[in-house]
C-alpha positions in Angstrom: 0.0 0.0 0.0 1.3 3.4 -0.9 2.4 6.2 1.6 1.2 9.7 2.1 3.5 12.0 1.5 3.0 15.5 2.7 5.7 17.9 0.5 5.5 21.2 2.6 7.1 24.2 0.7 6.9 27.9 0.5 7.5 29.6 4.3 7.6 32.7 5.6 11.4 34.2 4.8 12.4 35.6 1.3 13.8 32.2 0.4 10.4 31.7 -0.5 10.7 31.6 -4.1 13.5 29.3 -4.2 12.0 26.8 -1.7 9.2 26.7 -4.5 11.9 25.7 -7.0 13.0 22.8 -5.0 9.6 21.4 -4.5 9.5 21.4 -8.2 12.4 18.9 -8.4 11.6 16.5 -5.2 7.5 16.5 -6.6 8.9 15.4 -9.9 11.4 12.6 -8.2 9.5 11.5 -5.9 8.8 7.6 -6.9 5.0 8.0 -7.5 4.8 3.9 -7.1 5.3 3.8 -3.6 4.0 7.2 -2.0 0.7 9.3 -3.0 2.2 12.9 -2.9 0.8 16.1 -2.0 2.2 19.4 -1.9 1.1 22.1 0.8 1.9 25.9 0.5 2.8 26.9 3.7 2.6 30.9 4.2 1.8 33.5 6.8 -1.9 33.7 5.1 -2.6 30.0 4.8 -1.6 26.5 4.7 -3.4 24.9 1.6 -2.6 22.5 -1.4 -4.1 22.4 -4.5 -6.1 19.7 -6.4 -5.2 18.6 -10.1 -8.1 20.4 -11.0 -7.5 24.0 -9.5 -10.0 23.6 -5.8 -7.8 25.3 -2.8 -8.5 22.9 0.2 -6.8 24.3 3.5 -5.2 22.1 6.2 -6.7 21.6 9.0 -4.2 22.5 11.4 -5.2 20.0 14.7 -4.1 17.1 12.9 -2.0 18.3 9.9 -5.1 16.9 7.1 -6.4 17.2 4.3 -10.5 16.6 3.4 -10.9 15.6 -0.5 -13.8 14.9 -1.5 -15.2 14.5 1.4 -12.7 11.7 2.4 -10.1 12.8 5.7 -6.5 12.3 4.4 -4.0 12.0 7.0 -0.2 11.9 6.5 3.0 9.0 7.1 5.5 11.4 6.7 6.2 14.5 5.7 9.1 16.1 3.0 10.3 19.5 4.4 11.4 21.7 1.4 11.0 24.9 3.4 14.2 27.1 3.4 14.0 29.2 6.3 11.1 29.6 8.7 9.0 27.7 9.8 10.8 24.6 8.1 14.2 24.7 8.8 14.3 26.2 12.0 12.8 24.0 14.4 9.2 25.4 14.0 7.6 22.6 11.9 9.9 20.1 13.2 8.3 20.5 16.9 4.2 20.7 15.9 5.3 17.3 13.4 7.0 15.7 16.7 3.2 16.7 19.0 1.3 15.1 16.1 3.9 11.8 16.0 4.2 12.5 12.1 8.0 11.5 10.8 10.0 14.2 9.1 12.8 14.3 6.5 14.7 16.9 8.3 16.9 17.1 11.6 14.9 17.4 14.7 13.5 20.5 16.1 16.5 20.9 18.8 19.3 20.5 16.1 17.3 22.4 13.5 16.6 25.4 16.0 20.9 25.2 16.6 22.2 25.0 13.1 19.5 27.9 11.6 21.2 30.3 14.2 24.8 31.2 13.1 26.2 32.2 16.0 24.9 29.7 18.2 26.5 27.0 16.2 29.7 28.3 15.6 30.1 28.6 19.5 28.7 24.7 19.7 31.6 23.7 17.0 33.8 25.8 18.4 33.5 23.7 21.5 33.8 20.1 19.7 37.2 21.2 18.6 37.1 19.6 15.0 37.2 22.2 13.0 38.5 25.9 12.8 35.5 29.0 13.8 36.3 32.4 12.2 36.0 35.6 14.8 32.7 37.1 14.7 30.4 39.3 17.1 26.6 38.6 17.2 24.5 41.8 17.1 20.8 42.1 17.6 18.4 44.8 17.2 17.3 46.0 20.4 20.3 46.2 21.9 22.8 48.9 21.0 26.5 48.6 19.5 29.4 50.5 18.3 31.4 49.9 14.9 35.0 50.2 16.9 33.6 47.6 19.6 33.0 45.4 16.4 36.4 46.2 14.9 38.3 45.4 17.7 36.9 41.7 17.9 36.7 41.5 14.1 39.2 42.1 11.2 38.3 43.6 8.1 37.8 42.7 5.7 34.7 41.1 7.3 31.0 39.7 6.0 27.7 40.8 7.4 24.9 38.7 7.2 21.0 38.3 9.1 21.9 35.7 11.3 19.0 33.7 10.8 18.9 33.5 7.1 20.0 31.8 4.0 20.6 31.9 0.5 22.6 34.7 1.2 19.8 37.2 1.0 20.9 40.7 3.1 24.6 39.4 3.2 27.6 42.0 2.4 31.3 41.7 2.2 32.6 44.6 3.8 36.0 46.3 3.8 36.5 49.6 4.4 35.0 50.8 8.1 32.4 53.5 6.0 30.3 50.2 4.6 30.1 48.7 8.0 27.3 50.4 9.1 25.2 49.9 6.2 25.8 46.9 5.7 24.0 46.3 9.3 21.2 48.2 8.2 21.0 45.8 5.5 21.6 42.8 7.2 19.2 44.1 9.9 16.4 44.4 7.7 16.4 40.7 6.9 16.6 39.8 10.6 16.6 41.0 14.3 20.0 39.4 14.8 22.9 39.9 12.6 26.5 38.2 12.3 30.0 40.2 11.7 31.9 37.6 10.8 35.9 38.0 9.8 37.0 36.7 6.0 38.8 34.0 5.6 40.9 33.7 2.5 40.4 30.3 1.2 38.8 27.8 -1.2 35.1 27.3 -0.5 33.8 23.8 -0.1 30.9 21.9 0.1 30.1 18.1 1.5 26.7 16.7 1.4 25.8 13.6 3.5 22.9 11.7 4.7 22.8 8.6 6.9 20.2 5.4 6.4 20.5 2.3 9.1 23.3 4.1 10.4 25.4 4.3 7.6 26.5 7.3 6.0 26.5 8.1 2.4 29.1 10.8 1.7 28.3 12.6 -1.9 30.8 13.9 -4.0 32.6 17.6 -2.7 31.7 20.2 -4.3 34.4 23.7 -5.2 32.2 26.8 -5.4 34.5 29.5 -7.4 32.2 32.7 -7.9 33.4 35.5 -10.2 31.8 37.9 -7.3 33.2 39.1 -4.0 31.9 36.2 -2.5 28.8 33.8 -3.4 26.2 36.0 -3.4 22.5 35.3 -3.5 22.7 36.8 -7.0 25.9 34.1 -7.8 23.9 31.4 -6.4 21.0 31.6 -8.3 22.5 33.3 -12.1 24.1 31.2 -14.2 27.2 31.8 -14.7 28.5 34.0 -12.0 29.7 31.2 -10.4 31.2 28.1 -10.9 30.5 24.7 -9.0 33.2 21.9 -9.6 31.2 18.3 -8.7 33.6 16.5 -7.6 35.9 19.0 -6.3 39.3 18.9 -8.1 41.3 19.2 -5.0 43.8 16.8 -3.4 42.3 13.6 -1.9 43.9 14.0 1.9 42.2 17.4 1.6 38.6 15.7 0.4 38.8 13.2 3.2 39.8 15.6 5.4 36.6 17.5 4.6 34.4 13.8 4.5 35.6 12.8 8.3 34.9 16.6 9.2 31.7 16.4 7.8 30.8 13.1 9.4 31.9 14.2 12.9 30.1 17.1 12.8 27.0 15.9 11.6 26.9 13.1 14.4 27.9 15.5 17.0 24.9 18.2 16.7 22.9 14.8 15.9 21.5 15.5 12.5 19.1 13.7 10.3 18.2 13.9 6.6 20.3 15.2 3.9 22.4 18.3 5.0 25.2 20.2 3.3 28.1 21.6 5.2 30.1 24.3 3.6 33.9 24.6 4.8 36.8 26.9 4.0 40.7 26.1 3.3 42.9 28.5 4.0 45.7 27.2 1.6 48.8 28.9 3.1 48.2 27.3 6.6 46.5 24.3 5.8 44.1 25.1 8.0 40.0 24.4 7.2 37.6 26.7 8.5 33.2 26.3 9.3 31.3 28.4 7.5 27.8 27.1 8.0 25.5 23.7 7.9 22.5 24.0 5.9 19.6 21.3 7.0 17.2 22.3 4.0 19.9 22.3 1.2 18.3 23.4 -1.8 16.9 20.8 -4.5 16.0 22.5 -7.9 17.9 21.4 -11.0 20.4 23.7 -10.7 21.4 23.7 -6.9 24.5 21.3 -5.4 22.9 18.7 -3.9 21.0 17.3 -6.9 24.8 17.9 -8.6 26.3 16.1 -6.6 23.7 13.2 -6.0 24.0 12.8 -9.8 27.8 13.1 -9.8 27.7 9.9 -6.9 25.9 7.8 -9.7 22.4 8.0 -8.0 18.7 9.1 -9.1 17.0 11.8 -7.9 13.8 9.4 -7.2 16.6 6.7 -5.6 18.0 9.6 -3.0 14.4 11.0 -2.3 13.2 7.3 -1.7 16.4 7.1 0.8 15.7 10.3 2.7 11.4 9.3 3.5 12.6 5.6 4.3 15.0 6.9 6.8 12.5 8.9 8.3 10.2 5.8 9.3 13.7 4.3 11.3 
């Protein structure tokens, strides 16, 4: 008998538009032989799907259903394909675990952690794996001075909202004049923001999942953007930037990044597919965190679907993997 599947997408954050995109690619994927799928828009206004032929039916929120046709559908498991709130920072995650409804994503706990910059980097900081770049955590209500921030954190530096993604309000900064407007920025984005110090470096990217307790590593990514840094604009334009899958980069470094990876995804107990982006600072051999991303993103053209394709795997295979490993 097949599974419901309930593919939430949409949110609240201006990752909206690209958390559509995804749940393009993981609708199509999906292996429509073993699970009935239904997608749900989740926004601020309402939480509704829509039927083949056009009828808006809203979720009834008590139980997380659908009525069609007069007949109550209810839900095995649910694909999160939300970037940003309330799907990748702990928000959905906790109502799923009241209801007893199995998730693709990390727990509420771990999702809550890794969505807020700052409070991760002091987490791996503390496990002593990997390397943390200075940065100061600002938020909105409580007042700050540029040389306080300057004397904690180099330039040149990035800003970013601290709870965001996609690198929407983000700046490189690096004279002291751009520092305050690229708060304002950041700050209208978020009520917390990150100065975090640049690190000069090749950028790297490892995705992993586990399934029976076994982890499948896929093939590093190099990001190389002709920009400043990889912007949301060099994310999402073709050609700004360019994404080597698999990485052309010595393979003590790769495995270097794989164990890093692995260690850190067990220690801030993670589930589901997640993407961990790295720095090496060539001249000291030294490899830097830059962030963990629980909702990577899934259209055609984002790094995860690269580099599932680049291990030898389907889309429909991985998808398959990520809801059986939910039921566990």
């Amino acid at each position: 008998m097949k599974k419901n599947i309930a593919l939430v997408a949409g949110g609240y954050s201006g990752e909206y538009g690209i958390s559509m995109q995804s749940a393009v690619t993981i609708e199509k994927h999906i292996d429509k032989e073993r699970y009935d799928v239904y997608k749900i828009e989740i926004t601020r206004a309402a939480w509704q799907h829509i039927t083949d032929k056009g009828e808006v039916v809203q979720v009834d929120r008590n139980d997380f259903s659908l009525t069609l046709n007069g007949r109550k559908v209810t839900f095995d498991a649910v694909f999160i394909g939300i970037h940003g709130t309330p799907g990748e920072d702990g928000r959905l995650q906790g109502y799923f675990d009241m209801l007893g409804i199995p998730y693709t994503s990390c727990g509420s706990v771990t999702s809550a952690l890794t969505f807020n910059k700052s409070y991760c980097n002091k987490v791996v900081a503390a496990l002593g794996v990997v390397n943390i770049s200075p940065s100061v955590h600002l938020f909105r209500n409580q007042p700050y001075a540029i040389a306080d921030i300057l004397r904690q954190v180099e330039l040149p530096c990035f800003v970013k909202p601290n709870e965001g993604g996609s690198s929407v309000g983000m700046s490189r900064v690096t004279t002291v004049d751009d520092l305050e407007p690229a708060l304002e920025k950041a700050f209208r984005e978020d009520s917390q923001v990150l100065v975090e110090q640049f690190v000069p470096g090749r950028e790297f990217s490892c995705g992993l999942f586990k399934t029976q307790g076994i982890f499948t590593v896929l093939p590093i990514t190099e990001i190389i953007s002709t920009r400043d840094f990889f912007d949301y604009e060099a994310k999402y334009t073709p050609g700004l930037a360019q994404e080597v899958t698999p990485a052309e980069a010595a393979e003590s470094l790769q495995q270097r990044i794989r164990q890093t990876a692995c260690s850190l995804y067990n220690a801030l107990n993670c589930r589901g597919i997640t993407r961990i982006d790295f720095i090496w600072k060539e001249e000291t051999d030294e490899l830097f965190f830059l962030e963990i991303n629980t909702m990577p993103g899934q259209s055609d053209g984002s790094i995860v679907p690269k580099q599932v394709r680049a291990a030898g795997m389907t889309l429909k295979d991985f998808y398959g993997s990520l809801l059986e490993a939910c039921f566990e």
